[in-house]
DSSP file (Angstrom, degrees, kcal/mol; ACC not computed):
  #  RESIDUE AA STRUCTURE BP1 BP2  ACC     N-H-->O    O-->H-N    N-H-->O    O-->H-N    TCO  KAPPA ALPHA  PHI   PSI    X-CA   Y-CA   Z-CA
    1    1 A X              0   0    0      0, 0.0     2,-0.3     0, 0.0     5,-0.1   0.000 360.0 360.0 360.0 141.9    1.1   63.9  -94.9
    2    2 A X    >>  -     0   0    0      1,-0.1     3,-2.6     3,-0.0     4,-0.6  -0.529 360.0-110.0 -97.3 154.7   -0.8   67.1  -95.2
    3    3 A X  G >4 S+     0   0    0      1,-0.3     3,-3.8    -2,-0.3     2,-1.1   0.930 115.1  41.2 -49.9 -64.2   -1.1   69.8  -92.3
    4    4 A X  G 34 S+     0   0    0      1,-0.3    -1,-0.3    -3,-0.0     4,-0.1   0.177 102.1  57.6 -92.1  49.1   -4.8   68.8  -92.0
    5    5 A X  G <4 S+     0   0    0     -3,-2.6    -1,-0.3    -2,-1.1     2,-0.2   0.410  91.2  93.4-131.2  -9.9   -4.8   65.7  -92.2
    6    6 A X  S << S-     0   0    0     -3,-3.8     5,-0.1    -4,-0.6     4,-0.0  -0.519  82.9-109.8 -66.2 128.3   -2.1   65.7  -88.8
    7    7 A X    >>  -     0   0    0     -2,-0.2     3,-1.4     1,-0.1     4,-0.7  -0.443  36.0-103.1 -68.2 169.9   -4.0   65.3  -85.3
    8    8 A X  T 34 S+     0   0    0      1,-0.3     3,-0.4     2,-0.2    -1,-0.1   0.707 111.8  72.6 -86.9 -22.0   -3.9   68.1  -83.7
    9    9 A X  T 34 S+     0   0    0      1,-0.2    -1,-0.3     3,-0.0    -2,-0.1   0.547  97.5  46.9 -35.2 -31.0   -1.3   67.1  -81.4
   10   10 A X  T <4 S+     0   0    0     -3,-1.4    -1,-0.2     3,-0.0    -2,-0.2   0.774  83.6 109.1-103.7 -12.9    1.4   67.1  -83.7
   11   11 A X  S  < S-     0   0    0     -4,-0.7     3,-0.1    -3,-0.4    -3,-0.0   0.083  70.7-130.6 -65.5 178.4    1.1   70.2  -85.4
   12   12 A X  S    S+     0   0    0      1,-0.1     2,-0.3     0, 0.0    -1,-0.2   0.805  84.0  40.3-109.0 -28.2    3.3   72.9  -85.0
   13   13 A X        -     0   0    0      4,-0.0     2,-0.4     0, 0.0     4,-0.1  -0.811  54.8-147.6-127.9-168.9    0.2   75.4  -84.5
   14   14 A X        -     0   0    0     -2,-0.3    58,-0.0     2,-0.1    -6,-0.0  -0.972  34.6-104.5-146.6 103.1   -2.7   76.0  -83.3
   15   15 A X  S    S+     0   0    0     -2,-0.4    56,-0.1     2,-0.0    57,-0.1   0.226  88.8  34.7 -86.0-165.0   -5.3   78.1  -84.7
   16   16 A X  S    S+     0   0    0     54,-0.3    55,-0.2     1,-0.1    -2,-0.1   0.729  89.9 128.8 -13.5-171.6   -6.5   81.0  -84.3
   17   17 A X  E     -A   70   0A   0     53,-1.2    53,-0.8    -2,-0.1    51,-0.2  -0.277  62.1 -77.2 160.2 128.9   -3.3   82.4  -83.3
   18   18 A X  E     +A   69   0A   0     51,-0.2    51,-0.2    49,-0.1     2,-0.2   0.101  49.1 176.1 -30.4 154.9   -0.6   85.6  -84.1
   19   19 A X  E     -A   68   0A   0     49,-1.6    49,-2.1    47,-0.1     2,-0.6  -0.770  24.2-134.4-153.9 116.1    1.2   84.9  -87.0
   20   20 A X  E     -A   67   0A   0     47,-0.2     2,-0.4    -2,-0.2    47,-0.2  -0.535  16.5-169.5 -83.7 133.6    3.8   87.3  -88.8
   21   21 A X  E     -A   66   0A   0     45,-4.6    45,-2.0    -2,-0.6     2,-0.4  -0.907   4.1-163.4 -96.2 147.5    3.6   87.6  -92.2
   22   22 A X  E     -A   65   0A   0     -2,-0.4    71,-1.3    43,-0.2     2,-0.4  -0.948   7.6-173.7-115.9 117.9    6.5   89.3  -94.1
   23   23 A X  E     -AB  64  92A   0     41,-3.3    41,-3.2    -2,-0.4     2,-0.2  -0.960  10.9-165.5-126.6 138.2    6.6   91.0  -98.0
   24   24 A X  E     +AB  63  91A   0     67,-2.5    67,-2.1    -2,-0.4    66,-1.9  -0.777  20.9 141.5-122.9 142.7   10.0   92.4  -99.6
   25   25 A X  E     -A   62   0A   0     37,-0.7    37,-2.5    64,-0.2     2,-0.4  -0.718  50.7 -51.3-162.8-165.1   10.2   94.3 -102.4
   26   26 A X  E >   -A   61   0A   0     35,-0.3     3,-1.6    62,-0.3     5,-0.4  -0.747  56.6-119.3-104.9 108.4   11.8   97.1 -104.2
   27   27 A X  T 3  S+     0   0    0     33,-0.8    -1,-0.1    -2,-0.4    28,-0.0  -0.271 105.9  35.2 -61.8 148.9   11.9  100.0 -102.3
   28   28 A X  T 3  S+     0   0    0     -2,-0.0    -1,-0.2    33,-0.0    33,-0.0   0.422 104.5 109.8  78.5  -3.5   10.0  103.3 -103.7
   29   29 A X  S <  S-     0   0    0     -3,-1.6    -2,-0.1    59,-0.1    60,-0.1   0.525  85.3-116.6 -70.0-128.0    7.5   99.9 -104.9
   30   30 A X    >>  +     0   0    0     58,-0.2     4,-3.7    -4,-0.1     3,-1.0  -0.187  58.4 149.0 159.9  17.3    4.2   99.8 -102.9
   31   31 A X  H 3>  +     0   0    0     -5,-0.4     4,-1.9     1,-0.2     5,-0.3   0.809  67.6  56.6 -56.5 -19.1    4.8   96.6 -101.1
   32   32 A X  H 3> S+     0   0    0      2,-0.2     4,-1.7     1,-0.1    -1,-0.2   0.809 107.1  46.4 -74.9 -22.0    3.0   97.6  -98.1
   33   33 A X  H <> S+     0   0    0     -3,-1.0     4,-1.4     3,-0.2    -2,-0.2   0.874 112.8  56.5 -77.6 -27.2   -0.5   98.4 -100.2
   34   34 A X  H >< S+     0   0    0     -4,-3.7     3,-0.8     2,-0.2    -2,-0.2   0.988 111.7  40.5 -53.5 -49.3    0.4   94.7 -102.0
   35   35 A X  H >X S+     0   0    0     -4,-1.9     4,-2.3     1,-0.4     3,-1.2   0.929 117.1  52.1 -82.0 -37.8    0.5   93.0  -98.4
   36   36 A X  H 3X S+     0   0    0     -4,-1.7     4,-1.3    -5,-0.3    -1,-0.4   0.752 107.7  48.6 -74.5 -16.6   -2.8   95.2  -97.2
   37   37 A X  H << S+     0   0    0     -4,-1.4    -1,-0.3    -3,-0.8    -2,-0.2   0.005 108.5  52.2-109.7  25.6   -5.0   94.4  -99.9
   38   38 A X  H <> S+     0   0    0     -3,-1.2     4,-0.7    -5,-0.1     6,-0.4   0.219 108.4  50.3-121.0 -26.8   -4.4   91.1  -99.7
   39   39 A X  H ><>S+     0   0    0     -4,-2.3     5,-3.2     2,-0.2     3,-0.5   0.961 115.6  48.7 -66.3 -42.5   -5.2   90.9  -95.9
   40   40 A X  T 3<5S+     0   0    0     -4,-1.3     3,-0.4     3,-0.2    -1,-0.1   0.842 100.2  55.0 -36.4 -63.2   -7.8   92.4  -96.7
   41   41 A X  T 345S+     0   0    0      1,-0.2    -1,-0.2     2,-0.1    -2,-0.2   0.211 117.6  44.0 -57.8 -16.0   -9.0   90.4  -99.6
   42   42 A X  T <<5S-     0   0    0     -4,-0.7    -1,-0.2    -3,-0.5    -2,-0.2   0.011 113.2-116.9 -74.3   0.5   -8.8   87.4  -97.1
   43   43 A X  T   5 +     0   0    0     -3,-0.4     2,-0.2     1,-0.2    -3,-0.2   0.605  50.3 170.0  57.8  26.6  -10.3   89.1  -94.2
   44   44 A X      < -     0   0    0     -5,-3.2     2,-0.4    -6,-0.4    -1,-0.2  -0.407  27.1-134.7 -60.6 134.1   -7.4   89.0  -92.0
   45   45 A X        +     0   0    0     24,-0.4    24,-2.3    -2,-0.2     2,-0.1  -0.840  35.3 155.4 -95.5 140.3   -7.5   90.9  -88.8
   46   46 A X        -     0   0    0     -2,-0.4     2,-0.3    22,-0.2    22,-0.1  -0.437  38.2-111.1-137.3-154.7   -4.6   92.9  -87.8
   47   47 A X    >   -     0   0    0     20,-0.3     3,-1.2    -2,-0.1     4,-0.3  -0.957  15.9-138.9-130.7 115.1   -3.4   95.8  -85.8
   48   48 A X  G >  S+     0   0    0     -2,-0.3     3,-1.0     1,-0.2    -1,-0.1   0.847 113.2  48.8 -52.6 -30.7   -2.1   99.0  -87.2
   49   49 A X  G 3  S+     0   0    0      1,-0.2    -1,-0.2    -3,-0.1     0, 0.0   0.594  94.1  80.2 -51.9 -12.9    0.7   99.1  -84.5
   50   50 A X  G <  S+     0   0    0     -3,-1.2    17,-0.8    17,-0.1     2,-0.2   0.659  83.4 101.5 -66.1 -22.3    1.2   95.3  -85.7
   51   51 A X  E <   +C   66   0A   0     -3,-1.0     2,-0.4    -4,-0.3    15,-0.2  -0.376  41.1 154.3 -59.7 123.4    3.2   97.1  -88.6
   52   52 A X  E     -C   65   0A   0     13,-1.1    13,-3.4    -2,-0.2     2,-0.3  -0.997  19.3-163.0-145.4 157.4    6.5   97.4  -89.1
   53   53 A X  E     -C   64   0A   0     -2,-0.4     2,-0.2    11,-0.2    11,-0.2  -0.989   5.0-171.0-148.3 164.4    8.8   97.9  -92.0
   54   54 A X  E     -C   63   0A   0      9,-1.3     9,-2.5    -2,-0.3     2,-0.4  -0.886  12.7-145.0-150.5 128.9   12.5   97.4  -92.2
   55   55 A X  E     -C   62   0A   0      1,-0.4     7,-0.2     7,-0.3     5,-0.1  -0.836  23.7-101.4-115.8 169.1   14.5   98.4  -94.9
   56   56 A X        -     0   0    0      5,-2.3    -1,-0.4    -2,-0.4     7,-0.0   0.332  36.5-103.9 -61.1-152.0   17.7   96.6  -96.3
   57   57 A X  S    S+     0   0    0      1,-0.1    -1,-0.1     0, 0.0    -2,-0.0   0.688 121.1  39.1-111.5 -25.2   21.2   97.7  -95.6
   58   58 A X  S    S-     0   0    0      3,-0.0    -2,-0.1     0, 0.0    -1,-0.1   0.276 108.1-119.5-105.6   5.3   21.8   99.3  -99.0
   59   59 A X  S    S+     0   0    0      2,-0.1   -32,-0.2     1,-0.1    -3,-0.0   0.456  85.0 115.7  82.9  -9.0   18.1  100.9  -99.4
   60   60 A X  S    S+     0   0    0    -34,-0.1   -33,-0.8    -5,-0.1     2,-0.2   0.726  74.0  20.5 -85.1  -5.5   17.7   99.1 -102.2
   61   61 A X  E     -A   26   0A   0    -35,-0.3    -5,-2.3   -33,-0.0     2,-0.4  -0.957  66.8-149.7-148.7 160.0   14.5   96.7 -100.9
   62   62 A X  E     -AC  25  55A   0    -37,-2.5     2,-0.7    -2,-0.2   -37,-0.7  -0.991   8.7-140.4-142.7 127.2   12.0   97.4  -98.0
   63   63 A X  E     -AC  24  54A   0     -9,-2.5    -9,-1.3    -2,-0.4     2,-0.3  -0.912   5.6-157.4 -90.3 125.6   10.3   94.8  -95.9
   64   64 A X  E     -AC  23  53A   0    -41,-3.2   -41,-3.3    -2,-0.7     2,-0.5  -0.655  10.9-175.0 -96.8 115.7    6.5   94.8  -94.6
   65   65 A X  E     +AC  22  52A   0    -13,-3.4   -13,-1.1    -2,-0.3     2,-0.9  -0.850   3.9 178.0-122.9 113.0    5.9   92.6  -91.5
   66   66 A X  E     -AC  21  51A   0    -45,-2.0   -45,-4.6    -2,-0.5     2,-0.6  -0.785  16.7-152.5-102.9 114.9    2.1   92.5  -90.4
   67   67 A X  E     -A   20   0A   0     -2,-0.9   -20,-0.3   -17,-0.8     2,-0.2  -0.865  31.1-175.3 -94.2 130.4    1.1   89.9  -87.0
   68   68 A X  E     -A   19   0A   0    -49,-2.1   -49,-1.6    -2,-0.6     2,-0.9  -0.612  44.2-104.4-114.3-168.4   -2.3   89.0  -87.8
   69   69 A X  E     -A   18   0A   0    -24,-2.3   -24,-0.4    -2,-0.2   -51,-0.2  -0.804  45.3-153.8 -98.6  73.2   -4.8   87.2  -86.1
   70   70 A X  E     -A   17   0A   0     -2,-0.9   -53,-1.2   -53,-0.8   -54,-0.3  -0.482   9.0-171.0 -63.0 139.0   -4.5   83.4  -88.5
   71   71 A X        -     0   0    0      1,-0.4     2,-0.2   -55,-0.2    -1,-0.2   0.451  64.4  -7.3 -83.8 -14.5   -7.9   81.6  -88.4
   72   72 A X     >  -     0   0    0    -57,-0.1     4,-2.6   -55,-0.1    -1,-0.4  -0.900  65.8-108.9 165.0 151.5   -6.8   78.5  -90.0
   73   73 A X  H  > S+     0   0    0     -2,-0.2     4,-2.6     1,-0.2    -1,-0.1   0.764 114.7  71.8 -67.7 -18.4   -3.8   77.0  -91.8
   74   74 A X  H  > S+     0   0    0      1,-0.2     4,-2.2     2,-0.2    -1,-0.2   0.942 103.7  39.0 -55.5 -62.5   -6.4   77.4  -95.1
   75   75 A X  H  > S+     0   0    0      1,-0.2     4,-2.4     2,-0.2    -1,-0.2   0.840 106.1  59.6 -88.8 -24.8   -6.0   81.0  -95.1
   76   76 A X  H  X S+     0   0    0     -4,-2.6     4,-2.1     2,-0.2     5,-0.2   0.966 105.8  52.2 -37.4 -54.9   -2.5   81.3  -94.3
   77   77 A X  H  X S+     0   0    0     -4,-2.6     4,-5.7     1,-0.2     5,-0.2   0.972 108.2  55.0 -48.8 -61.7   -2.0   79.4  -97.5
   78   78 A X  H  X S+     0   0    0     -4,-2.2     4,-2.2     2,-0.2    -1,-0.2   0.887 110.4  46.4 -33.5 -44.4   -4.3   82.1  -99.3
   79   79 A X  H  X S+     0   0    0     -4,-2.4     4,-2.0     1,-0.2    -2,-0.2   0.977 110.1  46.0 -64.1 -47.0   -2.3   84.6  -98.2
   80   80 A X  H  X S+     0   0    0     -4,-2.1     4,-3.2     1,-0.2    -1,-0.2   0.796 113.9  50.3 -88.3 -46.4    0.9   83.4  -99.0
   81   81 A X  H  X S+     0   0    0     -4,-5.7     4,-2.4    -5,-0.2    -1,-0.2   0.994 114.9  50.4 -62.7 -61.1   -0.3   82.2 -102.8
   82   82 A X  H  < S+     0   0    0     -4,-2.2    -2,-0.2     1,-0.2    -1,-0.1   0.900 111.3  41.7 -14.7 -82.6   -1.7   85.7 -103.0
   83   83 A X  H >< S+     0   0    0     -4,-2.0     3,-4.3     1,-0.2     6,-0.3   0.936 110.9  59.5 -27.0 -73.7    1.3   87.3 -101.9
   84   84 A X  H 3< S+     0   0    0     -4,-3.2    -1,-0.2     1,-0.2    -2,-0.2   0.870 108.0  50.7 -23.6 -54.3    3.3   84.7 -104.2
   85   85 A X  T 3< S+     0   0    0     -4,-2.4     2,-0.4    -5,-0.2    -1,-0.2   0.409  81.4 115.0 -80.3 -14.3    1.4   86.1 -107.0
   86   86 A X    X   -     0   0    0     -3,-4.3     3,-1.4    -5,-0.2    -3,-0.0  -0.611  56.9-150.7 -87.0 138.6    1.9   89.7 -106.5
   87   87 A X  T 3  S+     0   0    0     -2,-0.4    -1,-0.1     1,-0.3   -53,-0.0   0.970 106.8  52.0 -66.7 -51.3    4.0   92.0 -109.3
   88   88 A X  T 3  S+     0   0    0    -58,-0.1     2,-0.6   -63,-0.1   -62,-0.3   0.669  99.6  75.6 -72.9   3.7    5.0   94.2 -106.0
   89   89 A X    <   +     0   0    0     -3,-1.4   -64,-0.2    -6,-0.3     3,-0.1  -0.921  46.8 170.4 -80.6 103.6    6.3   91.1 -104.0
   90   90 A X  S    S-     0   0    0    -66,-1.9     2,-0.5    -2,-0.6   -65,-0.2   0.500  70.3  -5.1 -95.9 -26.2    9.7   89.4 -104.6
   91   91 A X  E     -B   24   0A   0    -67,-2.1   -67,-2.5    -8,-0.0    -1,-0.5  -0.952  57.6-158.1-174.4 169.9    9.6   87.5 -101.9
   92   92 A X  E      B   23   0A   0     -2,-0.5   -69,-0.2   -69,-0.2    -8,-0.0  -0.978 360.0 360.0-156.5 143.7    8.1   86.2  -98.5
   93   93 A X              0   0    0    -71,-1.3   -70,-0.1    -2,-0.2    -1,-0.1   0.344 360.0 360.0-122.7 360.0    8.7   84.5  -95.3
């Protein structure tokens, strides 16, 4: 069964509502301009204190965590196919 096709009673959220997104990459990459110009590019609202980044334990990869405001499970998906799709993104949770 698909998310919107669930009554709203069973789903596990509830829109709008925070949501963190998180992009890893390659450190000395530019994952944090990947993750903002695709928030962008979807019109997500965020925070700039909502930022944080985290790097591995060996330096070698850097993670970007943005809480935005989601509007709908629709644009989550955008993001996250965005994201998917980006050369400076290896991965996301």
């Amino acid at each position: 069964m698909r998310y919107q096709d669930m009554p709203e009673d069973e789903r596990a959220l509830s829109f709008p509502t925070p949501f963190p997104v998180k992009a890893m990459g390659k450190a000395g990459g530019d994952v944090r301009a990947a993750l903002l110009a695709v928030l962008a590019d979807n019109q997500v609202l965020y925070r700039d204190e909502d930022i944080s980044e985290q790097a591995s334990r060996t330096g070698k990869y850097i993670s970007i965590t943005v809480i935005i405001q989601a509007e709908s499970r629709q644009q989550l998906d955008h993001v996250y196919e965005q994201l998917a799709d980006h050369p400076e993104v290896a991965m996301t949770l």
